[in-house]
C-alpha positions in Angstrom: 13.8 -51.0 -9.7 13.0 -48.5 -6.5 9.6 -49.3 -5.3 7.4 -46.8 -4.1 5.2 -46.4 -1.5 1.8 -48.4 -1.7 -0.2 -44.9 -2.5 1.0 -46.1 -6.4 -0.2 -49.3 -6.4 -2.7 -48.1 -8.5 -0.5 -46.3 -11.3 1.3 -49.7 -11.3 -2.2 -51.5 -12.2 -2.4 -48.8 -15.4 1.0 -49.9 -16.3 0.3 -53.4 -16.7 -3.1 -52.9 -18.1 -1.9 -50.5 -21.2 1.1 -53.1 -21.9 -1.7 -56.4 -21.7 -3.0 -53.6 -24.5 0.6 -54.0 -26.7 1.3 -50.5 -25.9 5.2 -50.7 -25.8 7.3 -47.9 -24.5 10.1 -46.6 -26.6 13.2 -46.4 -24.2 15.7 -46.2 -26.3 14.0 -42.8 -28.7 15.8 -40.2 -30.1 15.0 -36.8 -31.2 16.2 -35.4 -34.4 18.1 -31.5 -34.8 15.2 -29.0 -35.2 15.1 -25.1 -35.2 13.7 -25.7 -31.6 14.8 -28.4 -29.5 12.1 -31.3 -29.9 10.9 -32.9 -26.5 9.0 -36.0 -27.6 11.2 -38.7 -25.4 9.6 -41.6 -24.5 10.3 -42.3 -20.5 9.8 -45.9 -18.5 13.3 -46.4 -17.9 14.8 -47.9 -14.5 15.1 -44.9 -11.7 18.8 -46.3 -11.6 19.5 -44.8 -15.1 19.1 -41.4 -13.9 22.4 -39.4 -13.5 23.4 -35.6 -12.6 25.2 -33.9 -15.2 26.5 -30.3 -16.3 25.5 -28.8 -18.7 26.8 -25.7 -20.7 25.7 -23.1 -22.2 27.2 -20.2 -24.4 24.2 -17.8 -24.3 20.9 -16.9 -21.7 19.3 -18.1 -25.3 20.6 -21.2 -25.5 20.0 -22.3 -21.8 16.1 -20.7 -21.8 15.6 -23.1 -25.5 16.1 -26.1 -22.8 15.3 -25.3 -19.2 12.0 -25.5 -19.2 12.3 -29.6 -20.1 15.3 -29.9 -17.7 15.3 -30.9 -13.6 17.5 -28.1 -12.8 18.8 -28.1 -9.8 22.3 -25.4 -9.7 22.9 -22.6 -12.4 26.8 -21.9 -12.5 29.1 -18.3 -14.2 31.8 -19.7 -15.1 34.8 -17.9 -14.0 36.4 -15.1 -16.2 33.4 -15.5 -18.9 30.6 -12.8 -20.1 27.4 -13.2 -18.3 24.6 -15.3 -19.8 27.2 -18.3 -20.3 28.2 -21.3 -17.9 26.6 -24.4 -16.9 23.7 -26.3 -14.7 23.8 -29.5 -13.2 20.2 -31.1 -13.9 19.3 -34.7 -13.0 18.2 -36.4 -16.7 17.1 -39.8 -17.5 19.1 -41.3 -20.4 17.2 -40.5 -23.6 17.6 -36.9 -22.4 21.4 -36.8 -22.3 21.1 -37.7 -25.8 18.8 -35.3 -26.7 21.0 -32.8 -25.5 24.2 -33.7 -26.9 22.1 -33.9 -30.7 21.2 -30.6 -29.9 25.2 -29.2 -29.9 25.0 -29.1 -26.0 28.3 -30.0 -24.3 27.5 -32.2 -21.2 29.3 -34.2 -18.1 28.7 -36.7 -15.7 28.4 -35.0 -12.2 29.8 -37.7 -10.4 29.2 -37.5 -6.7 25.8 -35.9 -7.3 25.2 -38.7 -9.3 26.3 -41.5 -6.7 23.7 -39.6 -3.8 21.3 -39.7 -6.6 21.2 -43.8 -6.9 21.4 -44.7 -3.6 19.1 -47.7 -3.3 17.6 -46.1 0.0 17.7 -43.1 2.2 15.6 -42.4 5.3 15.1 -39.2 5.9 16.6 -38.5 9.5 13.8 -38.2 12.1 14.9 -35.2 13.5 12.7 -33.3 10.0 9.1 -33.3 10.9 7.6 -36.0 8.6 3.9 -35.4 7.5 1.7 -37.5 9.3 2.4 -41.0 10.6 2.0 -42.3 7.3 5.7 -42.9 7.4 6.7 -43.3 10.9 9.0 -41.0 12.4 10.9 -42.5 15.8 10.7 -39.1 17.4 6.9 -38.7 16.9 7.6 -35.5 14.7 4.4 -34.7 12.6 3.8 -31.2 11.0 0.0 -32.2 11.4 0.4 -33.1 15.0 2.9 -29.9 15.8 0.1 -27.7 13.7 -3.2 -29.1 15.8 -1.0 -28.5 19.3 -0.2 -24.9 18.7 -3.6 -24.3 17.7 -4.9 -26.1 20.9 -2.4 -23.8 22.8 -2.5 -20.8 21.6 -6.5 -20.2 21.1 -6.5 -16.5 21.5 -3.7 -16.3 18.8 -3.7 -19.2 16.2 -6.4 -21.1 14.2 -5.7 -24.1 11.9 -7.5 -23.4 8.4 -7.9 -26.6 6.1 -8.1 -24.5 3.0 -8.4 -28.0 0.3 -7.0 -31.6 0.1 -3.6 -32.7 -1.8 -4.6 -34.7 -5.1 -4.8 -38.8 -4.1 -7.9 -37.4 -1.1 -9.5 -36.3 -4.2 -9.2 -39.1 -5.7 -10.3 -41.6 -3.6 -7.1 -42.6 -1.8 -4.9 -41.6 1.2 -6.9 -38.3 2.4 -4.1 -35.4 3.1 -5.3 -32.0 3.8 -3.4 -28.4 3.2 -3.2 -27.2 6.4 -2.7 -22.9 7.3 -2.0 -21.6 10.5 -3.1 -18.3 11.4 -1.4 -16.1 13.7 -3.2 -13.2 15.4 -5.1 -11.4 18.4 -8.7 -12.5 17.8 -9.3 -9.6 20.1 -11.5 -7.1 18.5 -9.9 -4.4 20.3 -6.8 -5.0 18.4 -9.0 -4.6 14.7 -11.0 -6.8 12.4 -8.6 -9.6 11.1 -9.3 -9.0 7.5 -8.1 -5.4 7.8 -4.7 -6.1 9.4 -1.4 -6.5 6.7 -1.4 -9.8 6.0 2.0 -11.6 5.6 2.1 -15.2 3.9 4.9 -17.6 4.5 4.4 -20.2 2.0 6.7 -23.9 2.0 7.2 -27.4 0.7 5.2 -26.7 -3.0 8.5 -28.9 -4.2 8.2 -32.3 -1.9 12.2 -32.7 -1.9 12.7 -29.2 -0.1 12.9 -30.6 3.0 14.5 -27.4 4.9 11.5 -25.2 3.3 8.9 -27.0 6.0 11.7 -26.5 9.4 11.7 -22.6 8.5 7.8 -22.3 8.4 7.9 -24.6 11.5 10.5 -22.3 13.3 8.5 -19.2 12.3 5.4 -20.3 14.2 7.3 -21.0 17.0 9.2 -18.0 17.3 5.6 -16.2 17.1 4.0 -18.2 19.8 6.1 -19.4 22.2 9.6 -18.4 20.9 12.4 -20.5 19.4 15.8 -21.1 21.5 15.3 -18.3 23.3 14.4 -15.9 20.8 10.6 -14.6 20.2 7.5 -15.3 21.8 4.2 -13.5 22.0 4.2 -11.4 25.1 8.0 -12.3 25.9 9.5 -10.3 22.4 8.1 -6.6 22.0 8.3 -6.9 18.2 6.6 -10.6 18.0 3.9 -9.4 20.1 3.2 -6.3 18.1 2.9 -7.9 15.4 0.9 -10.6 16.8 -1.2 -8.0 17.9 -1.8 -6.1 14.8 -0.5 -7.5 11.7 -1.8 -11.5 10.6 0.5 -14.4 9.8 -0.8 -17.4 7.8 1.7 -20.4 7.6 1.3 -22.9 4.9 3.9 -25.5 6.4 3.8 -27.3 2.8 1.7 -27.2 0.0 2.8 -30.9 -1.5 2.2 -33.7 1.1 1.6 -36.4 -1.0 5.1 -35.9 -2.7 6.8 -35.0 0.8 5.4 -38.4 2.1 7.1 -40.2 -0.8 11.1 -38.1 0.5 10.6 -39.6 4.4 10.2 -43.0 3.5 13.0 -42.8 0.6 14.5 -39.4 0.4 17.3 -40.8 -3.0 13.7 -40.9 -4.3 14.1 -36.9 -5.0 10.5 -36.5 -5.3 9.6 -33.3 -6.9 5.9 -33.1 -8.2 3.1 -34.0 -6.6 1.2 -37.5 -7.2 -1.3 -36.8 -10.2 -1.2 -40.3 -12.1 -3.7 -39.6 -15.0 -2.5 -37.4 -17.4 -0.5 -39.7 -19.2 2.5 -40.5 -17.6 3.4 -44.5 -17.0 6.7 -44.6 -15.3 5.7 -44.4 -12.1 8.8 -43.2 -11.4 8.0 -39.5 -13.1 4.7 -39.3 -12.3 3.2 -35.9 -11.2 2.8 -32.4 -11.7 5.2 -29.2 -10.9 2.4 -27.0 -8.7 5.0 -24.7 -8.8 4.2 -24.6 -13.0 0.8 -25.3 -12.6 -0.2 -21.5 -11.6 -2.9 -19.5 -13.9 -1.1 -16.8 -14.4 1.3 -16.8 -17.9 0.8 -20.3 -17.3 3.1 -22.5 -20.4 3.4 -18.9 -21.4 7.2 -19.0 -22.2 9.2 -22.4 -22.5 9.7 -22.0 -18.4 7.8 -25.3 -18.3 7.2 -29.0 -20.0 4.0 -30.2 -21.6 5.8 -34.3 -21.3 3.7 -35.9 -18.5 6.5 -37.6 -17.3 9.4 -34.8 -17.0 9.8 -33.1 -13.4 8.4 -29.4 -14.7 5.7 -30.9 -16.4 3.2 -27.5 -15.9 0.0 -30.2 -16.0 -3.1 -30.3 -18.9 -4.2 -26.8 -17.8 -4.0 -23.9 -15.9 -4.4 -24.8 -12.1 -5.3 -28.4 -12.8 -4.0 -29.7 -9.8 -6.4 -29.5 -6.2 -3.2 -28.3 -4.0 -2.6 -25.2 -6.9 -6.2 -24.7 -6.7 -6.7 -24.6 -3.0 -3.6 -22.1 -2.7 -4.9 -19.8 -5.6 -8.3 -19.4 -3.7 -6.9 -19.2 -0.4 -5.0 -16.1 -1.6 -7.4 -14.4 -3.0 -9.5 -14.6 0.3 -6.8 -12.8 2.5 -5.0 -10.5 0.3 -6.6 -7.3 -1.5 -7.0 -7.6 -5.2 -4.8 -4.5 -6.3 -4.2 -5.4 -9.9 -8.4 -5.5 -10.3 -10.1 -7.5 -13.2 -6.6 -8.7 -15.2 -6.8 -11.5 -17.4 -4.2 -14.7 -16.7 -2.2 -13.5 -19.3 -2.4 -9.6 -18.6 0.0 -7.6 -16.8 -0.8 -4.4 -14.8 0.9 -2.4 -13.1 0.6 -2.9 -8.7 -0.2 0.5 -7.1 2.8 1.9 -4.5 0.0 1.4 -1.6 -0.3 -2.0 -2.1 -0.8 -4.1 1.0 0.4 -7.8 1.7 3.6 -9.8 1.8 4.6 -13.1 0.5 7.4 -15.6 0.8 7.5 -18.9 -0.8 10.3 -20.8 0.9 12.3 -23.7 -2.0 15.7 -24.6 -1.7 19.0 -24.6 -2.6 21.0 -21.5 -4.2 21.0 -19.2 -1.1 19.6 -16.7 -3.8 16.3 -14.4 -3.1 13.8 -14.1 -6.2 11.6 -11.7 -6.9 8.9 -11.6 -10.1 8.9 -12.1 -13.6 10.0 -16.0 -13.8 9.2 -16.2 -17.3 10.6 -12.6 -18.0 13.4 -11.6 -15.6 13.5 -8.1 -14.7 10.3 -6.5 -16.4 7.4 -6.8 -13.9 6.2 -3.3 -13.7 7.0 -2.5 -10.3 10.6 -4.4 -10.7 12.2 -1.5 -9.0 10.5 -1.7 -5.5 10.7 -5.5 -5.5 14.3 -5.4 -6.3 15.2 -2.8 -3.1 13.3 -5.0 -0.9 14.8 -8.1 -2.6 18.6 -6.6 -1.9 17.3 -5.8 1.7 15.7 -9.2 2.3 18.9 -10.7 1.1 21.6 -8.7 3.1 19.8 -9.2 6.0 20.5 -12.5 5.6 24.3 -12.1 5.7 24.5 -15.5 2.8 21.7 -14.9 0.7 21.9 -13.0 -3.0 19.4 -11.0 -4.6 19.2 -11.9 -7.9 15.5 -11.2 -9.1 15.5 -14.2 -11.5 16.1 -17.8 -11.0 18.8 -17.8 -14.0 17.0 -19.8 -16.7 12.9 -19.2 -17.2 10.3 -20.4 -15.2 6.4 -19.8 -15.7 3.4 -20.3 -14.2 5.0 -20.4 -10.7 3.4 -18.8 -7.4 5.1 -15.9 -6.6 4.4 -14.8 -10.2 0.6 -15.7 -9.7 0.7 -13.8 -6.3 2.5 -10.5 -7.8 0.3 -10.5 -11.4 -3.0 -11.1 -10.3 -3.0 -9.5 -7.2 -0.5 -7.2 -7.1 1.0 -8.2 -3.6 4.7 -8.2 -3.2 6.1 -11.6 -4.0 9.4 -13.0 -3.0 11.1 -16.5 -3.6 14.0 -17.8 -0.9 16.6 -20.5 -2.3 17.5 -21.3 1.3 21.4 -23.2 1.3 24.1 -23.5 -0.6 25.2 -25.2 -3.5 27.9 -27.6 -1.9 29.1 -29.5 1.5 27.2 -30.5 3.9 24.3 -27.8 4.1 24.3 -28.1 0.5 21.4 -29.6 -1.8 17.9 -30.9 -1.5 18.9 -32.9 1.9 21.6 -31.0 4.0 22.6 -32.1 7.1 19.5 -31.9 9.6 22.2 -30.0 11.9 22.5 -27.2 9.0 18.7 -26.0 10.0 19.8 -24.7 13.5 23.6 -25.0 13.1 24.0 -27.6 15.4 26.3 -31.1 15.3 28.7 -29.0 14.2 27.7 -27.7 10.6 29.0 -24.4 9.3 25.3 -23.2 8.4 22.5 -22.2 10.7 19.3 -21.5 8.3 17.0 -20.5 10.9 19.7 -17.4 12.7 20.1 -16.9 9.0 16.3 -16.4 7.9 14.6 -15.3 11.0 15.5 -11.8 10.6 14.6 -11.3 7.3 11.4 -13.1 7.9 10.4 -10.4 10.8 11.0 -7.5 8.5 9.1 -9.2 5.9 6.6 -9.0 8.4 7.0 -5.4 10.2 6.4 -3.9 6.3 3.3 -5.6 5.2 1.2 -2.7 5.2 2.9 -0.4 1.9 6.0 -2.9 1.1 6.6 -1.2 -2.1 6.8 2.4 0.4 7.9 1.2 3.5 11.3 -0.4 2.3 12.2 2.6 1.6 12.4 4.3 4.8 15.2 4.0 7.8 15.0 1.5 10.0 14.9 1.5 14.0 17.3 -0.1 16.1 18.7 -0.2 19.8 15.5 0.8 21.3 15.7 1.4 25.3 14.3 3.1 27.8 15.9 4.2 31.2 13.5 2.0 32.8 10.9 -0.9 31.7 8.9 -0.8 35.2 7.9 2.0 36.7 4.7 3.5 38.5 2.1 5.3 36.4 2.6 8.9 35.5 6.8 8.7 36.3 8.4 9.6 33.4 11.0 7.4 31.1 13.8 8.2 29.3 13.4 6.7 25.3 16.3 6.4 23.0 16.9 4.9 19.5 19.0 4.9 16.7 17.5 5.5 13.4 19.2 4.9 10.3 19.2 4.5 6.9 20.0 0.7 5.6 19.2 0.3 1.9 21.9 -2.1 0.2 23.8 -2.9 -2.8 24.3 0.4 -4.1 20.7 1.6 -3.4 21.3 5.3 -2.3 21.5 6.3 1.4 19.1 9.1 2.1 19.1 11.5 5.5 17.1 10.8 8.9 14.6 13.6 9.0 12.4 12.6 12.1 11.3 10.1 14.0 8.4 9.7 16.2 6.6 6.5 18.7 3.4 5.3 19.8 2.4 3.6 22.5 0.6 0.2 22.0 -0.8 0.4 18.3 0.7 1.8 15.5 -1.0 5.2 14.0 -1.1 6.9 10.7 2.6 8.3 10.0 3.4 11.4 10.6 0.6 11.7 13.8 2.7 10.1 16.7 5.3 11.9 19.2 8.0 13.3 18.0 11.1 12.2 19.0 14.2 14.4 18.5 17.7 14.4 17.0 20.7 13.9 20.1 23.0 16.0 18.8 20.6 18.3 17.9 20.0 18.6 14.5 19.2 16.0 11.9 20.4 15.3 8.4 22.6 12.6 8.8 22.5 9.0 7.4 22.1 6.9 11.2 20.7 9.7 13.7 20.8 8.7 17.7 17.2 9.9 18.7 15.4 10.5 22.2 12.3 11.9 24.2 10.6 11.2 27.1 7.4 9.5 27.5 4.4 10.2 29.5 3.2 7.4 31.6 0.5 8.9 32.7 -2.9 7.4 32.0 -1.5 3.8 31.2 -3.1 1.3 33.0 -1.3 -1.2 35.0 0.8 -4.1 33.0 2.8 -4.7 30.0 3.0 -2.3 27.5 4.9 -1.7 24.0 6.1 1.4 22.2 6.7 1.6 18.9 9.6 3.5 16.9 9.9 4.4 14.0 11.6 7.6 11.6 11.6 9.4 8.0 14.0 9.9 5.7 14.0 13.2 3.5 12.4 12.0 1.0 9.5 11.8 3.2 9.0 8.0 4.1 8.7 6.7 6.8 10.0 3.1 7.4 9.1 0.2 9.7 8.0 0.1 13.6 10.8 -1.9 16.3 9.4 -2.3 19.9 10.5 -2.2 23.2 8.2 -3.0 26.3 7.4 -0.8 29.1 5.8 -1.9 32.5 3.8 0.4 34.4 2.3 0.0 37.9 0.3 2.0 40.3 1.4 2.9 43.8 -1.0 1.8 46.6 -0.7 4.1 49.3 -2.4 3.1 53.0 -3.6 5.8 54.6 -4.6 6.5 58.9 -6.5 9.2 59.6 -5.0 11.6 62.3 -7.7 11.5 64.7 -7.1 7.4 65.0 -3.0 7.8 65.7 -3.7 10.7 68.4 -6.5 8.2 69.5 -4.2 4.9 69.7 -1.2 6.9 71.1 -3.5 8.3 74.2 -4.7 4.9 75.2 -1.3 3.5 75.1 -0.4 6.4 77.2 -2.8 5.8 79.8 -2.1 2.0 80.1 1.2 3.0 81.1 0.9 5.6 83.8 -2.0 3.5 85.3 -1.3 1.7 88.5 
């Protein structure tokens, strides 16, 4: 048997006390052929036993009557069928392979998932930040170190937030706290914090998602001081804008008692968190899904377990768990409540002038998801999340927007983000399903595409992330409007008052058969964004607009900047009268220092010099 680390010494004391009791595990149970597929299988069996297998399906109905007791980890069309059939490839224990196959199920052995699954022991290379130095990491990588050293940095534009503690800290054992970084100008002249569009990166709720951590880590750095030479506040126009007047908060992972478990062992495959009370005794299935555990439609729709033991187990109640706790209230102190006083089990529909943007990082699929979970393609405002979904996802050149995960899921936090708030709510599935890059634990190289791996998540992501960003204000209205590229001007340093030459293109960019509409106008500001429709125009170069991607120009003012660094923003409307998001470009401005001599003082100096000479 895999041993775990010593934080379960104590579920191993409740094991041997309930079997001194004569409480004997079933291992070897069965469930009988029902109208619904019964879950009541007995677990305790040897980690070894566990094995990867495919499973198919003839209907969407047939999968949903058994994903929500399944470790799913792929979700497969099989080629030249109808949609809604195929197979997944789950990771079951034993008793439920049988349960399967009584339920008419055909299944296989995934064999070289299977072999990766039972390796004895995996350490997770050292080049992933680990945790804390719980497990030790050679290369002294620590989120919680990286997290406390950007804050000391950066003090005018980060500050660490403990916003609760993961479950064995409140339970008298190992104390691990959930740790946000906020991103901002704490300068009042830039606005009150809690009235700048707030954008919410959100990782590591499942402990095995070890690439879901890198990106949050890699998105702090390319806001602060840039990432492999991209970013960085004051260095990137864009960055620092949005630095400037939007906030960030970074939730590097929401699971560090399960992520703990992964570094020391990652064949461990570590799912849920660590909760070993409600029932559970194999402590290798201990633990809550937090990403079940949400209030909202929580066990509403077989998207979840109620067996202790199995890896979607949703937990005894809605938000049971400290870490899905600490999250929900968290949320509810940055974003604006748009969807007012809804019940947990009451959809309303989000207003178009909704403010806020999250992401909530998992992997693998390379798919982007977008609410219901538990009802795929019904949340009331399903057609603005799908066109910022398909844009999310072709910006990523690899990802696919598919709004649902492919089987049901409830109770999970983009759907608690999206129904009880209302704030636009996304889900990335960041790698592929195969190779190297592929699964829970790719190839540490596949994060920046180094050593030679075919992937590189971050180039992949970051540009996505930023426009995640830039339309946090009205998401559901924003995405709808051009976007600004190839911003210049003639010169980025010049003395006050000269004027500069500003050009852009502005074009139209919606995806996936979303309809292209006309560039109308297009206007900029100089060093905070303004109400649309209220900056200076900019106009067509060829003269007259209408056309899909418009080249646009004017020339700027400088008078009246004051000396430094300076940023405009750019940004146009389509003719449907939106207006989409700002780009930057810097412009330096610098006053001319002139030294003056007074005419009296020359004629003065020049006579003296005069007379020195002609004297004897």
């Amino acid at each position: 048997m895999k041993t775990r680390p010593q934080l379960f010494l104590l579920s191993l004391l409740i094991v041997t006390m309930v079997l001194a009791v004569g409480l004997i595990l079933d291992q070897n149970h069965k469930t009988i052929a029902s109208d619904q597929p019964s879950t009541d299988i007995s677990l305790g069996v040897e980690k070894s036993q566990e094995v990867v297998i495919r499973i198919y399906y003839n209907s969407q109905e047939q999968l949903n009557a058994v994903a929500g007791e399944l470790d799913i980890w792929e979700v497969h069309q099989l080629p030249g069928v109808g949609p809604g059939s195929g197979y997944v490839v789950a990771a079951v224990i034993p008793a439920q392979q049988d349960w399967l196959e009584v339920q008419g199920y055909r299944v296989e052995i995934d064999q070289e998932k299977t072999i990766d699954l039972q390796i004895p022991t995996a350490v997770l290379d050292p080049r992933y930040y680990y945790y804390d130095n719980f497990v030790n990491n050679p290369n002294d990588l620590y989120m919680v170190n990286f997290l406390q050293a950007t804050n000391i940095t950066y003090p005018d534009i980060t500050e660490l937030l403990d916003i609760g503690d993961a479950w064995l800290a409140n339970h008298n054992d190992y104390h691990r706290d959930m740790w946000v970084l906020r991103i901002t100008n704490e300068d009042p002249k830039y606005g009150d914090i809690s009235n700048k569009p707030t954008f919410f990166m959100f990782a590591n709720i499942h402990a095995r998602e070890v690439t879901t951590p890198e990106m949050a880590i890699r998105y702090i750095k390319y806001l602060t001081k840039g990432y492999l030479g991209d970013g960085g506040y004051n260095v990137d126009p864009d960055v620092t804008w949005l630095v400037n007047q939007h906030v960030v908060y970074v939730l590097v992972t929401q699971n560090p008692d399960g992520r703990v478990i992964n570094e020391a062992n990652w064949s461990e495959y570590w799912r849920k968190n660590v909760d070993n009370d409600d029932g559970c005794y194999d402590q290798n299935s201990l633990g809550v899904d937090l990403n079940r555990n949400s209030s909202f439609m929580w066990g509403c729709c077989g998207g979840s377990s109620s067996n202790a033991c199995y890896d979607t187990y949703r937990g005894p109640s809605r938000a049971s768990e400290p870490e899905t706790t600490a999250f929900q209230t968290f949320a509810t102190s940055i974003f604006a409540d748009w969807n007012g006083a809804n019940g947990n089990d009451e959809i309303v529909v989000s207003p178009d002038n909704a403010s806020g943007f999250f992401i909530t990082l998992h992997s693998y699929a390379d798919d982007i998801l977008w609410p219901w979970g538990f009802n795929p393609g019904t949340a009331p405002n399903d057609a603005q999340l799908r066109t910022i979904g398909r844009k999310l996802a072709d910006i990523t050149g690899v990802m696919i927007p598919t709004g649902g995960i492919g089987y049901l899921v409830d109770g999970s936090s983009d759907d608690w983000i999206y129904g009880k708030l209302g704030v636009a709510s996304f889900t990335y599935e960041i790698g592929p399903n195969f190779g190297s890059c592929g699964g829970f634990f790719p190839a540490y190289g596949c994060q920046d595409g180094i050593d030679g791996m075919s992937r590189n998540f971050w180039a992949e992501m970051e540009p996505s992330f930023v426009y995640a960003n830039k339309i946090a204000a009205t998401p559901y209205i924003t995405s709808y409007g051009p976007d600004t590229q190839n911003l210049f001007v003639n010169q980025n340093k010049v003395p006050s008052g000269q004027p500069v030459d500003l050009t852009a293109t502005v074009l139209d960019q919606r995806y996936t058969g979303d309809p292209l509409t006309p560039v109308t106008a297009a206007e900029y500001f100089i060093d905070a964004p303004g109400q649309d429709a209220t900056g200076i125009a900019m106009f067509p170069s060829d003269g007259a607009w209408g056309s899909t991607s418009e080249g646009v120009e004017a020339v700027v003012d400088t008078s009246g900047l004051g000396e430094g660094q300076h940023y405009i923003l750019v940004h146009g409307r389509n003719d449907d009268g939106i207006w989409g998001p700002f780009t930057a470009v810097f412009l330096n401005t610098f006053v001319v220092r002139q030294w003056r001599i007074s005419l009296p003082i020359v004629l003065l100096s020049h006579v003296r010099l005069y007379n020195s000479l002609m004297s004897p």
